[in-house]
N, CA, C and O atoms as CSV, one atom per row, in Angstrom:
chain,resi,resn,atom,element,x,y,z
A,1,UNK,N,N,23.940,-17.593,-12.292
A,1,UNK,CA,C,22.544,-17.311,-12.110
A,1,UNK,C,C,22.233,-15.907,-12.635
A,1,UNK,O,O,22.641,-14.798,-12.294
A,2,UNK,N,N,21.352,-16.329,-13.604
A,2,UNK,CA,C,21.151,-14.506,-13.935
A,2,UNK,C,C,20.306,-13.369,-12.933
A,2,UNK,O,O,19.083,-13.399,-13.067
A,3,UNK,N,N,20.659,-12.736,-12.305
A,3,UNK,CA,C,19.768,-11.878,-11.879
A,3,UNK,C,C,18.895,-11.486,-12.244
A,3,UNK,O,O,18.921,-11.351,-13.467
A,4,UNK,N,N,17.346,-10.967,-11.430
A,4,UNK,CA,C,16.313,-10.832,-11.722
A,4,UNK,C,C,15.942,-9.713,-11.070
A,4,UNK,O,O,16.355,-9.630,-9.913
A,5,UNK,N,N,14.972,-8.414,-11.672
A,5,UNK,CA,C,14.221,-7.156,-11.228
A,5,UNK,C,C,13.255,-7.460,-10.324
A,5,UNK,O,O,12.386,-8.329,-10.391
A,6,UNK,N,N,13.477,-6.683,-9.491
A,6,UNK,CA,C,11.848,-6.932,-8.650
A,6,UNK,C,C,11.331,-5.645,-9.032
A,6,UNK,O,O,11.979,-4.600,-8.980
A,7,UNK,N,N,9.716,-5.801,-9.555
A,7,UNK,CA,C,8.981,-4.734,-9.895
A,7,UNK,C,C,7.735,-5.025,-9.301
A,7,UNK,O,O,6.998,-5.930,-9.694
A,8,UNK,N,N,7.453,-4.150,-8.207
A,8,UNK,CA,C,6.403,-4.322,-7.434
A,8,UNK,C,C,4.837,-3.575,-7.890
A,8,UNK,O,O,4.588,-2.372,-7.969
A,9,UNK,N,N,4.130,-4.480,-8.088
A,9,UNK,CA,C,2.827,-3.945,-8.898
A,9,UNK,C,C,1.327,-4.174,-7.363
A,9,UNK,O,O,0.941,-5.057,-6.596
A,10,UNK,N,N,0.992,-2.707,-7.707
A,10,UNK,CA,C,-0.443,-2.458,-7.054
A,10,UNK,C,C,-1.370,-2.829,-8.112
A,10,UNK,O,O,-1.139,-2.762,-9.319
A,11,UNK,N,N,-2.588,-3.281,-7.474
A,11,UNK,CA,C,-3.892,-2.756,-8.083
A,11,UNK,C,C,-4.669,-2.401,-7.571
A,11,UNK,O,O,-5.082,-2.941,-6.545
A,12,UNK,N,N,-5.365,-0.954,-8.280
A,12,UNK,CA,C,-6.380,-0.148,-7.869
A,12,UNK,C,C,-7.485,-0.634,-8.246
A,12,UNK,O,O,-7.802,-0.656,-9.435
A,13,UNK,N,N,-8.334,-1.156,-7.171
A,13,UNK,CA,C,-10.057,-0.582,-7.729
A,13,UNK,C,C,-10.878,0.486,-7.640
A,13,UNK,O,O,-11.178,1.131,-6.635
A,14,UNK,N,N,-11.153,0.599,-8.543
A,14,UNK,CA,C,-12.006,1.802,-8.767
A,14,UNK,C,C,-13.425,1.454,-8.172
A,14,UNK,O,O,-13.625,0.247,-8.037
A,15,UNK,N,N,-14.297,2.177,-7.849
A,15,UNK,CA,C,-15.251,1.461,-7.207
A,15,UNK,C,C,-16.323,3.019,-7.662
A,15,UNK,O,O,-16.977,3.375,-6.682
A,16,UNK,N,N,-16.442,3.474,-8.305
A,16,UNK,CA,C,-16.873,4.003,-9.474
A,16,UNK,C,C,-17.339,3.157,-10.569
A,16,UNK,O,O,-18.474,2.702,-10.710
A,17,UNK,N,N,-16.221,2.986,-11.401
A,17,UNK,CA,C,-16.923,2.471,-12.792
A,17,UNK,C,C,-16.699,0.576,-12.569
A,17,UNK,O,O,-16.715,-0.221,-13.508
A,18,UNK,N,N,-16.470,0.149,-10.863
A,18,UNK,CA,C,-15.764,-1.036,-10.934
A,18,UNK,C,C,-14.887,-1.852,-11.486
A,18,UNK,O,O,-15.021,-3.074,-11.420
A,19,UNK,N,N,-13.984,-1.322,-12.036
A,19,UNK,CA,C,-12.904,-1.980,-12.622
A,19,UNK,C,C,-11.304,-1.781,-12.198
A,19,UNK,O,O,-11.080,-0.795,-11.495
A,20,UNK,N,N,-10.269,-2.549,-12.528
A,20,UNK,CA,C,-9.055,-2.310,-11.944
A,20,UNK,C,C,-7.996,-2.112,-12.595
A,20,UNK,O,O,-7.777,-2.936,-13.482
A,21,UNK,N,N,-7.353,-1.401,-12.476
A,21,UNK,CA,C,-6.322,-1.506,-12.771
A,21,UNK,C,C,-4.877,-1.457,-12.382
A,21,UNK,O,O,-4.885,-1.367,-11.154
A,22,UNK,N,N,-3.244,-1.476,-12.948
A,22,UNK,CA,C,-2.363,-1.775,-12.195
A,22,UNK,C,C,-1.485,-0.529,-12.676
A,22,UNK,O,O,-1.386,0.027,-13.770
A,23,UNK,N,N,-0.839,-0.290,-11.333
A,23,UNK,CA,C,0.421,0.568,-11.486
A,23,UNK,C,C,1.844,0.038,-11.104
A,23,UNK,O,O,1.669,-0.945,-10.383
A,24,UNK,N,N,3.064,0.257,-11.269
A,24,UNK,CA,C,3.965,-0.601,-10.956
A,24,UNK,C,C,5.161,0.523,-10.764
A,24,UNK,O,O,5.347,1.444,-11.559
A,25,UNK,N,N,6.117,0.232,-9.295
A,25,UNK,CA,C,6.995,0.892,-8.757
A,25,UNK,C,C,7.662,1.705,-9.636
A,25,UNK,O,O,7.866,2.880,-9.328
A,26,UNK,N,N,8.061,1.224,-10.762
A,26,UNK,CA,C,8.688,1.919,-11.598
A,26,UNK,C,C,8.074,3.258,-12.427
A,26,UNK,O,O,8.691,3.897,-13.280
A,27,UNK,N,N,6.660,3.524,-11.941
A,27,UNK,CA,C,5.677,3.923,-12.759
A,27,UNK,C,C,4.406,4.645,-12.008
A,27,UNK,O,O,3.313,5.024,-12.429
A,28,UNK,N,N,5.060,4.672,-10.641
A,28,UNK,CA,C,4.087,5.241,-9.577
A,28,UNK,C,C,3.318,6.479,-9.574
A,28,UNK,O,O,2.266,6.627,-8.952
A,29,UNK,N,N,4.048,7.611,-10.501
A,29,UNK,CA,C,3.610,8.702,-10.666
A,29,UNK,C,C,2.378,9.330,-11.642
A,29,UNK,O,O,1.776,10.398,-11.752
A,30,UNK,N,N,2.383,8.018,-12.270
A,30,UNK,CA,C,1.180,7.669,-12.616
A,30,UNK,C,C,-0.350,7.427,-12.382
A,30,UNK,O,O,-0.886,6.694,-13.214
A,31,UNK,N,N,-0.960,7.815,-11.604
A,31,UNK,CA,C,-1.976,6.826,-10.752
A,31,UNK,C,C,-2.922,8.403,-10.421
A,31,UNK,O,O,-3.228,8.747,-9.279
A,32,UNK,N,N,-3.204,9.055,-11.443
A,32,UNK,CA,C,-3.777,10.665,-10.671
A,32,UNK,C,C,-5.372,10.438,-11.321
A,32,UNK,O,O,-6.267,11.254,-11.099
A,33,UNK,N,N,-5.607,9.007,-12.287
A,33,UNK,CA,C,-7.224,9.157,-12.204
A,33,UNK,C,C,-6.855,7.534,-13.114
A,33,UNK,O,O,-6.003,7.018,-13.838
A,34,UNK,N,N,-8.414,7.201,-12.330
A,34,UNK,CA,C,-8.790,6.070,-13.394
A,34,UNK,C,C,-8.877,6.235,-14.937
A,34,UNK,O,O,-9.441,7.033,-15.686
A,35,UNK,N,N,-7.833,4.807,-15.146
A,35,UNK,CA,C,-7.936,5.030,-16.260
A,35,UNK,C,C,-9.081,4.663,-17.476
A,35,UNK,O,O,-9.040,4.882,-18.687
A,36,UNK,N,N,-10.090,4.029,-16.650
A,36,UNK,CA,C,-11.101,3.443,-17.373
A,36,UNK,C,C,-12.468,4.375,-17.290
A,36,UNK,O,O,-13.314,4.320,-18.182
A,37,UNK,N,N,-12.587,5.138,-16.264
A,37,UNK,CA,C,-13.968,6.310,-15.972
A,37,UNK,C,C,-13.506,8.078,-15.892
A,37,UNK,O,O,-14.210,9.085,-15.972
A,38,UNK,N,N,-12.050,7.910,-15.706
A,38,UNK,CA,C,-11.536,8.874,-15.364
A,38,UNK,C,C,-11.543,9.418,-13.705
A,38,UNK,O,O,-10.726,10.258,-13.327
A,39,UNK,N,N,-12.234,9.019,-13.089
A,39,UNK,CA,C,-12.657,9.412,-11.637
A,39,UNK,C,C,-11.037,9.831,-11.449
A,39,UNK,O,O,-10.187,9.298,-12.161
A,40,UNK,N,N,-10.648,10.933,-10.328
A,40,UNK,CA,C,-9.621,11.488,-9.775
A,40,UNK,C,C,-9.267,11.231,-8.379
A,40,UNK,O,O,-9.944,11.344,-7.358
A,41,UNK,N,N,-8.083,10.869,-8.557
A,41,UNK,CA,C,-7.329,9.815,-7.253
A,41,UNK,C,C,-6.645,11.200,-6.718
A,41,UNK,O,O,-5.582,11.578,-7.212
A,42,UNK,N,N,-7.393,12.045,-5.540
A,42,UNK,CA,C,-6.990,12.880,-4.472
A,42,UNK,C,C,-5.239,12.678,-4.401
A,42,UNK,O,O,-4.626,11.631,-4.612
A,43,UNK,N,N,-4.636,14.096,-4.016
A,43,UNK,CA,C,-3.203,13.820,-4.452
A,43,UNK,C,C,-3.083,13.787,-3.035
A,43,UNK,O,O,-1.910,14.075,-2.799
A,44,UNK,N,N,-3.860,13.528,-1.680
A,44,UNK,CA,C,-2.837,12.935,-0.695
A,44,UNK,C,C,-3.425,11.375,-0.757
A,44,UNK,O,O,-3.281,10.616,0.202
A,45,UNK,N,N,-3.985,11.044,-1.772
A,45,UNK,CA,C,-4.442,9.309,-1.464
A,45,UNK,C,C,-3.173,8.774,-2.656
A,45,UNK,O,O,-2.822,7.595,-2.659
A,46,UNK,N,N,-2.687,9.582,-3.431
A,46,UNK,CA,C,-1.695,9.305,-4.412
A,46,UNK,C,C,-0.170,9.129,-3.553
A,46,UNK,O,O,0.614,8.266,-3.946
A,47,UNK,N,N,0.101,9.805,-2.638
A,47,UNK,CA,C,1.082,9.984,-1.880
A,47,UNK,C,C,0.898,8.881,-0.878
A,47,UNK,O,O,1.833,8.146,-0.560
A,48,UNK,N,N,-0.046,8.794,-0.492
A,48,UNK,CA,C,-0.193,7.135,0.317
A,48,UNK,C,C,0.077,6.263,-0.767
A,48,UNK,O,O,1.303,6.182,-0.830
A,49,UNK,N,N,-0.435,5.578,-1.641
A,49,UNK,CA,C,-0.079,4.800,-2.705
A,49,UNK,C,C,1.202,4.553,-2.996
A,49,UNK,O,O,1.694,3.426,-3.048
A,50,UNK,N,N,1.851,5.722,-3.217
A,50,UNK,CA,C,2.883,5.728,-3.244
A,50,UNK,C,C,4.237,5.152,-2.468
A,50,UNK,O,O,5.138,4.315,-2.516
A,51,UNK,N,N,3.729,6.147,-1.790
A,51,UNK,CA,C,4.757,5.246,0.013
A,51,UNK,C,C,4.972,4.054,-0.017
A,51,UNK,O,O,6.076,3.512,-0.061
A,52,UNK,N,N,3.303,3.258,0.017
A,52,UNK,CA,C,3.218,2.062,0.361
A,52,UNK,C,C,3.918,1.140,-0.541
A,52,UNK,O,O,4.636,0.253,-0.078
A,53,UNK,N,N,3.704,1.343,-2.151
A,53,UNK,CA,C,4.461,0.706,-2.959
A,53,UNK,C,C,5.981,1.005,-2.919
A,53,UNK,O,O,6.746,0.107,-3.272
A,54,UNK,N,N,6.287,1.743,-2.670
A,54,UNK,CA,C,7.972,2.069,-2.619
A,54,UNK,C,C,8.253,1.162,-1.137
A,54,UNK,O,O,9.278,0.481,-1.134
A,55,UNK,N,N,7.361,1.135,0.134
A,55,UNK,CA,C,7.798,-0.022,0.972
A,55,UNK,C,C,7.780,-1.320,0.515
A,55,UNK,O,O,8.743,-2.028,0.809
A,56,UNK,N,N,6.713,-1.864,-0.266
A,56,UNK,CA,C,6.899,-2.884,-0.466
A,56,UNK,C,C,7.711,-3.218,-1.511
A,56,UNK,O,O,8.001,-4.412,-1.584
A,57,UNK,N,N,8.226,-2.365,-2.473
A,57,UNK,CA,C,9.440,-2.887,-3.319
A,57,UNK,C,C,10.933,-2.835,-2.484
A,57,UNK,O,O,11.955,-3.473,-2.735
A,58,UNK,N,N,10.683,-1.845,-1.403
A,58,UNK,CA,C,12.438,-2.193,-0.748
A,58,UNK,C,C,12.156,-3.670,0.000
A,58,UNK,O,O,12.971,-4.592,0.007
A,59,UNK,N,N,11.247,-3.691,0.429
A,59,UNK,CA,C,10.938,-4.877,1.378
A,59,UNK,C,C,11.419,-6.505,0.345
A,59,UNK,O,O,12.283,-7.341,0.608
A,60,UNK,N,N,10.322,-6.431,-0.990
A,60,UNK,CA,C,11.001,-7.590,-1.660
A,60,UNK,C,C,12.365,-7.928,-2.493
A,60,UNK,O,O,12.855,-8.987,-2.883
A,61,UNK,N,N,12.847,-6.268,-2.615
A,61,UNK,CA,C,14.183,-5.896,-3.237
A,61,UNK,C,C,15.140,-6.634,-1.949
A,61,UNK,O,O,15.934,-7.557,-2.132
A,62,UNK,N,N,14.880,-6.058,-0.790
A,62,UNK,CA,C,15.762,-7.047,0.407
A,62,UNK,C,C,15.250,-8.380,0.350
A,62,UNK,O,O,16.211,-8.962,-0.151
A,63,UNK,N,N,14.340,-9.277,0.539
A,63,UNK,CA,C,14.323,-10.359,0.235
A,63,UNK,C,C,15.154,-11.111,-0.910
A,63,UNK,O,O,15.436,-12.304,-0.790
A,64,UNK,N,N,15.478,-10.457,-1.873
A,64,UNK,CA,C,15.956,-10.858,-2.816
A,64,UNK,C,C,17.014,-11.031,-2.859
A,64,UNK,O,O,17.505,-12.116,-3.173
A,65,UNK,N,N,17.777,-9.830,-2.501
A,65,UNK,CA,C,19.361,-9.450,-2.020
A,65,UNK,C,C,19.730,-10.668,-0.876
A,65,UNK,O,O,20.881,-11.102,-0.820
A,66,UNK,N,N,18.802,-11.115,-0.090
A,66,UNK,CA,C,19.243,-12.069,1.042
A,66,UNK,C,C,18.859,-13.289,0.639
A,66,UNK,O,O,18.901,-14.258,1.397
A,67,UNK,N,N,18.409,-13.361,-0.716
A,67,UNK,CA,C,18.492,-14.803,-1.394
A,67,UNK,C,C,19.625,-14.952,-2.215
A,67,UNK,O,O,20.157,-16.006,-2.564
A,68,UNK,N,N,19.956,-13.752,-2.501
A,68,UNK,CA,C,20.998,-14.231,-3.717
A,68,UNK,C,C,22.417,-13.971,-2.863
A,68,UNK,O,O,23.430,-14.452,-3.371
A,69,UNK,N,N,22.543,-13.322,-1.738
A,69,UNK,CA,C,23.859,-13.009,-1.038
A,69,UNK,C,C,23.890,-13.624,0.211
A,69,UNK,O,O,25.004,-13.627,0.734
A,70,UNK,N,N,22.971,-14.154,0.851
A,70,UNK,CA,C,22.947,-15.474,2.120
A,70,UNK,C,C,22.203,-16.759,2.031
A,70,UNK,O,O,21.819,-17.563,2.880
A,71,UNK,N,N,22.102,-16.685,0.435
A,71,UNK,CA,C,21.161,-18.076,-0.213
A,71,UNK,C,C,20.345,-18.701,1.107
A,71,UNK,O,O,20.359,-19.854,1.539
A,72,UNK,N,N,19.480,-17.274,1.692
A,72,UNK,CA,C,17.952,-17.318,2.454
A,72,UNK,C,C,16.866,-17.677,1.216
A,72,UNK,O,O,16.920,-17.509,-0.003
A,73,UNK,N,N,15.635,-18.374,2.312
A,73,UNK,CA,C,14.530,-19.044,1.088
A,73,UNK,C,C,14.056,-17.526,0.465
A,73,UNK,O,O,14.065,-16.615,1.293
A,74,UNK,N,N,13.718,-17.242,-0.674
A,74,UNK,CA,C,13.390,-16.406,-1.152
A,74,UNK,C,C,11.601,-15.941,-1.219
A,74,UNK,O,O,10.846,-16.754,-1.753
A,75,UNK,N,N,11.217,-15.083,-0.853
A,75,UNK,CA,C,9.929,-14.603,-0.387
A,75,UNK,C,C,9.164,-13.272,-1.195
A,75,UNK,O,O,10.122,-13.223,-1.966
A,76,UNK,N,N,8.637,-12.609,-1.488
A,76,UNK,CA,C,7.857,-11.520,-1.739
A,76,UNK,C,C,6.820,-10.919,-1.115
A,76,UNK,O,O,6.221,-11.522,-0.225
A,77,UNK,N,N,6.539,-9.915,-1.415
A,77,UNK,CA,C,5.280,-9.628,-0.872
A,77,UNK,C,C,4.266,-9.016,-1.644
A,77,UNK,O,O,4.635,-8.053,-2.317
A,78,UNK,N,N,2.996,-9.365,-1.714
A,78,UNK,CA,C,2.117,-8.277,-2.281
A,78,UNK,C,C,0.469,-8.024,-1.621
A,78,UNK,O,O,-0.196,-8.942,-1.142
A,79,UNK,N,N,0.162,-7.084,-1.686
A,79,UNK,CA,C,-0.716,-6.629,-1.113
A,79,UNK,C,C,-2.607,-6.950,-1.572
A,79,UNK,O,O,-2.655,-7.666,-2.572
A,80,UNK,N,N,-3.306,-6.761,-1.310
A,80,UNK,CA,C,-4.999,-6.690,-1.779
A,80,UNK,C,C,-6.023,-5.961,-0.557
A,80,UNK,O,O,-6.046,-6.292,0.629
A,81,UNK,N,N,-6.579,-5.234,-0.998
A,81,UNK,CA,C,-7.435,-4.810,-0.013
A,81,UNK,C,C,-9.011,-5.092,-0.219
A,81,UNK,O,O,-9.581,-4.672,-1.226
A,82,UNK,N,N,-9.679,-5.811,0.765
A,82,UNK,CA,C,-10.643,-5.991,0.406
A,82,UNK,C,C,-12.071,-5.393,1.095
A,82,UNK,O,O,-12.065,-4.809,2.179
A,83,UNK,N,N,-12.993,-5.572,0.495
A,83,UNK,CA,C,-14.321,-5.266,1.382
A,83,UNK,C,C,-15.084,-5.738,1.703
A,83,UNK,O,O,-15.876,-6.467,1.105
A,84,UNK,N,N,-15.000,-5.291,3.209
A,84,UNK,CA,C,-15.848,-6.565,4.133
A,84,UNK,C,C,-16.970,-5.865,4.898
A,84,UNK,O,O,-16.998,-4.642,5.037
A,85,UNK,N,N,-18.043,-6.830,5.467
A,85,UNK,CA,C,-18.941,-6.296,5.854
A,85,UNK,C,C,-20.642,-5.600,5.144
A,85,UNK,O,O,-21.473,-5.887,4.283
A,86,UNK,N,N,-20.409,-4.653,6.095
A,86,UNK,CA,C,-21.753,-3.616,5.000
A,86,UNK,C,C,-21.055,-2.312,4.266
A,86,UNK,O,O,-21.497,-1.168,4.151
A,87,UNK,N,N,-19.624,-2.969,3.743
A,87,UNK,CA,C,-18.636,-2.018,2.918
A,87,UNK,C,C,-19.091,-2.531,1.509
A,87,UNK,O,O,-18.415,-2.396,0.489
A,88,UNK,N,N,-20.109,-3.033,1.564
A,88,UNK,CA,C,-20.348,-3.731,-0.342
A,88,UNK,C,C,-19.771,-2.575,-1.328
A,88,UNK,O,O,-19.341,-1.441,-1.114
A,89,UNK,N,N,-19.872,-3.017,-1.993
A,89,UNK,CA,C,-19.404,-2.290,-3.557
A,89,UNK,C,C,-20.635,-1.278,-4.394
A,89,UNK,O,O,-20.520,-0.318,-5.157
A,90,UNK,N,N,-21.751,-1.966,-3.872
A,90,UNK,CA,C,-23.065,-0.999,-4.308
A,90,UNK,C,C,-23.478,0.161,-3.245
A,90,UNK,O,O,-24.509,0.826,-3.348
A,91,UNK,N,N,-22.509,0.303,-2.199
A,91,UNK,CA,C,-22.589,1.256,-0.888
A,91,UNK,C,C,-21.693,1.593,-0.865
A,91,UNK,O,O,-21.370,2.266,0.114
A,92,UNK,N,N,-20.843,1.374,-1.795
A,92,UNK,CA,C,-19.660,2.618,-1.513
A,92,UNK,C,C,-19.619,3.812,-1.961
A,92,UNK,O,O,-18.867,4.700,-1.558
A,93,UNK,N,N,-20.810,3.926,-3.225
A,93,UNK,CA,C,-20.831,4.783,-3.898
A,93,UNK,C,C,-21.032,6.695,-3.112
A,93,UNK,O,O,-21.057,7.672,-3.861
């Protein structure tokens, strides 16, 4: 069985120029402004980002490891955040 990478990918919305885009574990240090308006991603909201994606790549990196070394059903995880309520997208501004 050939082994396989787990590369755990976020996506940011921007809620500025509304559009999204993706950053990926391998590539986290990346993420200091949109890349489509430029708007600037605060460096303690970058450090949350961060975290969170580095949890969720150990999290599916162990899933993986316990599929391929206790042939457990194999699982992932990925994240979305959404907006609900009177959080619309034309009021967030």
């Amino acid at each position: 069985m050939k082994k396989k990478m787990i590369n755990t990918k976020a996506k940011i919305h921007c809620h500025t120029c509304k559009k999204d885009f993706d950053i990926y574990f391998t590539i986290t240090n990346k993420v200091d402004f949109c890349p489509h308006c430029g708007a600037i991603v605060d460096e303690t909201m970058r450090k949350y980002i961060t975290d969170s994606i580095n949890q969720v790549q150990e999290t599916n990196q162990l899933f993986y490891k316990y599929y391929l070394e206790y042939k457990e059903p194999m699982f992932t995880i990925s994240l979305e955040g959404l907006c609900t309520d009177d959080a619309e997208e034309d009021n967030i501004n």
